[in-house]
C-alpha positions as protocol buffer text, in pm:
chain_id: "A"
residue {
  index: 1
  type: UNK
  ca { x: 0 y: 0 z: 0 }
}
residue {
  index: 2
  type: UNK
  ca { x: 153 y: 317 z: -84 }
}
residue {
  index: 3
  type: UNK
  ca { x: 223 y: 625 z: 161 }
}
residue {
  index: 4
  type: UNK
  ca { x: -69 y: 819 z: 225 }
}
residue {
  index: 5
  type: UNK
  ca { x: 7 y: 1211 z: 249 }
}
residue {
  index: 6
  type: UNK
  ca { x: -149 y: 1436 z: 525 }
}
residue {
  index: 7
  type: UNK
  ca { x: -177 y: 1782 z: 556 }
}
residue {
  index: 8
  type: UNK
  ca { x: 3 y: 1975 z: 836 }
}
residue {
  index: 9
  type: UNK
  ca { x: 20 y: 2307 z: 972 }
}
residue {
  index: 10
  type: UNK
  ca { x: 324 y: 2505 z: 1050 }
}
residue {
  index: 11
  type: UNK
  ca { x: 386 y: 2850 z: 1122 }
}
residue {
  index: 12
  type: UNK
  ca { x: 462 y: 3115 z: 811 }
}
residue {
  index: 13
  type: UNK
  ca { x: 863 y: 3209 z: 927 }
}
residue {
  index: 14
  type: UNK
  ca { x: 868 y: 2765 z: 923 }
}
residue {
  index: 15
  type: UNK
  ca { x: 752 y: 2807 z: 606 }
}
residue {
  index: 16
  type: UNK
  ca { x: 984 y: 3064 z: 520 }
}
residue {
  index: 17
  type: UNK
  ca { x: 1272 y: 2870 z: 673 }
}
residue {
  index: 18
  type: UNK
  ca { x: 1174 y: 2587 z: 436 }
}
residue {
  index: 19
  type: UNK
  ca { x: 1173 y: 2765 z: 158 }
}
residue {
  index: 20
  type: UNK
  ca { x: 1545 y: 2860 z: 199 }
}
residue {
  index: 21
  type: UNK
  ca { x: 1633 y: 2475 z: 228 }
}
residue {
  index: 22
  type: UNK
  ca { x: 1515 y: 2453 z: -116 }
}
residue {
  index: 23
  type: UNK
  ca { x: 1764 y: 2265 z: -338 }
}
residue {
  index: 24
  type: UNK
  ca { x: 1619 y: 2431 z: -646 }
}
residue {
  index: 25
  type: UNK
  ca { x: 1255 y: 2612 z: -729 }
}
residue {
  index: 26
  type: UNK
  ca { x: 963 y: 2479 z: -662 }
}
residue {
  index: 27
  type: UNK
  ca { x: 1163 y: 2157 z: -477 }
}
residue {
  index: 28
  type: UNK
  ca { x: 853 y: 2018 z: -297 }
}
residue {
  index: 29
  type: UNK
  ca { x: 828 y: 2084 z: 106 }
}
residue {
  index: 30
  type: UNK
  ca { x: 775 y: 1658 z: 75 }
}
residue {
  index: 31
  type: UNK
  ca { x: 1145 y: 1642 z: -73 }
}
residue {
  index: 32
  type: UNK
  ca { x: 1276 y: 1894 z: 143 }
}
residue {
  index: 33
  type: UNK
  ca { x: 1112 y: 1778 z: 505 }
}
residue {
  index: 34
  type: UNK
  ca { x: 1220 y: 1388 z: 404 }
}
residue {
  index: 35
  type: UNK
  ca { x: 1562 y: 1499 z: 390 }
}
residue {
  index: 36
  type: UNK
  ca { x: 1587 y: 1696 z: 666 }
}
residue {
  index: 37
  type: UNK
  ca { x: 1440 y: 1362 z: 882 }
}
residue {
  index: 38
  type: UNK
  ca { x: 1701 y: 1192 z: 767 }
}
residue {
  index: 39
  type: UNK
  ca { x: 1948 y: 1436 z: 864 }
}
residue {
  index: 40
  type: UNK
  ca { x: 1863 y: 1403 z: 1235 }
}
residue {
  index: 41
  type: UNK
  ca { x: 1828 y: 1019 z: 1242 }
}
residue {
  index: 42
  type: UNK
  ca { x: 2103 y: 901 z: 1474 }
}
residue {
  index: 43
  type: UNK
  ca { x: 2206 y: 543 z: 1232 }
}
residue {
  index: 44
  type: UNK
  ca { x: 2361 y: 450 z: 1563 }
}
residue {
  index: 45
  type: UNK
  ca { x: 2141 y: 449 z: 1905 }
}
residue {
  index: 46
  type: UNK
  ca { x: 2331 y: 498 z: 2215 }
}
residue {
  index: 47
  type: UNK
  ca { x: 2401 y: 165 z: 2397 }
}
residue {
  index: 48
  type: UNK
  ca { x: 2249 y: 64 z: 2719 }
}
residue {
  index: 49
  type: UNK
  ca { x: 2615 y: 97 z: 2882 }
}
residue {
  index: 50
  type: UNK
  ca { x: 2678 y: 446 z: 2758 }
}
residue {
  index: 51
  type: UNK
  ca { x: 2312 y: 545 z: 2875 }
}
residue {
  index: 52
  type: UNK
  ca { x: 2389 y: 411 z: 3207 }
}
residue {
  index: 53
  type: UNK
  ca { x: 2691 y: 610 z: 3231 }
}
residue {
  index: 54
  type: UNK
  ca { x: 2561 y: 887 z: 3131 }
}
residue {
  index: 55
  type: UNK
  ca { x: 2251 y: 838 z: 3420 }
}
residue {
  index: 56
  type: UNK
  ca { x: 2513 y: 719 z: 3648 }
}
residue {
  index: 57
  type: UNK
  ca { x: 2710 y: 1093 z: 3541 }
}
residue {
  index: 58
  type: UNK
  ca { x: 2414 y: 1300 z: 3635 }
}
residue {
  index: 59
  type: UNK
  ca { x: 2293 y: 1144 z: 3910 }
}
residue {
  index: 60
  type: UNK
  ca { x: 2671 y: 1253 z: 4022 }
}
residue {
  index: 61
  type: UNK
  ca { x: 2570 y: 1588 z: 3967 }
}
residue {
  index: 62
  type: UNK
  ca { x: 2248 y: 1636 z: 4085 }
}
residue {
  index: 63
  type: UNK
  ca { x: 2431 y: 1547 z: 4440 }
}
residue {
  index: 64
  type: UNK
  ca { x: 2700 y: 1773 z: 4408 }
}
residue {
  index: 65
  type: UNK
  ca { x: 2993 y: 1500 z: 4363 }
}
residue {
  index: 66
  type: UNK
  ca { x: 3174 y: 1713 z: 4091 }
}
residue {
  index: 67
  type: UNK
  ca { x: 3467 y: 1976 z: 4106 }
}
residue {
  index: 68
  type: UNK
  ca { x: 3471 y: 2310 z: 3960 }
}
residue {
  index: 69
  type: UNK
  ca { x: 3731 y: 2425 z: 3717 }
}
residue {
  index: 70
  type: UNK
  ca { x: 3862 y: 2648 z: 4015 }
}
residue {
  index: 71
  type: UNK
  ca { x: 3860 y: 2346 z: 4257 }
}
residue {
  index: 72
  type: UNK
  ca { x: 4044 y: 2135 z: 3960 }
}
residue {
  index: 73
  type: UNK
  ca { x: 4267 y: 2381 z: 3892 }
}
residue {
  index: 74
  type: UNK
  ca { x: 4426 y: 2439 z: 4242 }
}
residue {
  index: 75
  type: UNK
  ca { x: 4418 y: 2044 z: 4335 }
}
residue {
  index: 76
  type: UNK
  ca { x: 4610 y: 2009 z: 3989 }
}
residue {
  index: 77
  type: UNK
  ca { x: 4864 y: 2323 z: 4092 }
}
residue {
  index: 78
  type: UNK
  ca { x: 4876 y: 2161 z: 4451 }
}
residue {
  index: 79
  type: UNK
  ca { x: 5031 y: 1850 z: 4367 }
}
residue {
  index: 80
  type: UNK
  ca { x: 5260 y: 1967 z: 4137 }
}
residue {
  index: 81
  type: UNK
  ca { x: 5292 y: 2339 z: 4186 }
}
residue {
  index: 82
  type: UNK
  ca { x: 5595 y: 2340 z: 3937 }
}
residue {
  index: 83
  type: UNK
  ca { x: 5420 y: 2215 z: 3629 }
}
residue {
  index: 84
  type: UNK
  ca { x: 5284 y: 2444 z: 3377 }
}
residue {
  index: 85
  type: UNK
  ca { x: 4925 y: 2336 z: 3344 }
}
residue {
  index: 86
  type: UNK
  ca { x: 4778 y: 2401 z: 3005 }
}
residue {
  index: 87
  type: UNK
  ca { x: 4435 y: 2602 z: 3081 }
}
residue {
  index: 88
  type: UNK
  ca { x: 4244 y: 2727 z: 2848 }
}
residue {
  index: 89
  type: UNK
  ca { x: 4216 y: 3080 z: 3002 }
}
residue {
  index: 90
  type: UNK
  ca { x: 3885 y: 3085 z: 3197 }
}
residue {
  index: 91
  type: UNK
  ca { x: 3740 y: 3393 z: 3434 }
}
residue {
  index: 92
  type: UNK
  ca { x: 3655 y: 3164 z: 3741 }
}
residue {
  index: 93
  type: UNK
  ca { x: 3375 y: 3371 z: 4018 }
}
């Protein structure tokens, strides 16, 4: 059975925006919102490891079990005040 099509409705500027991502005149908005669904398909899903990591990351976090780039910085400079750290240079409050 072939694809049925559907009308949507989308704001004018959307439109506009569209319009721009034409490929040539009159390229239908079909073509052009296809393409741009492919585009943000991820071809590979995050594993369940690397989403547990990242869970496991923010859950870190959210209970304050991180250091700030000031904290870093002076633990770094405190055990080995000699060595030239490369930092990117960074206005720490």
């Amino acid at each position: 059975m072939p694809d049925e099509t559907t009308t949507i409705e989308i704001l004018k500027s959307d439109r506009d925006r569209l319009d721009e991502l034409r490929r040539y005149p009159d390229e239908p908005y079909l073509i052009i919102v296809r393409r741009l669904l492919e585009q943000i398909e991820d071809p590979e899903p995050l594993s369940p490891e690397t989403l547990a990591s990242i869970q496991a990351s923010l859950d870190e976090i959210r209970q304050g079990e991180f250091l700030t780039h000031g904290e870093l910085k002076r633990d770094l400079e405190e055990r080995d005040p000699t060595h030239n750290h490369a930092f990117i240079p960074y206005n720490d409050p």
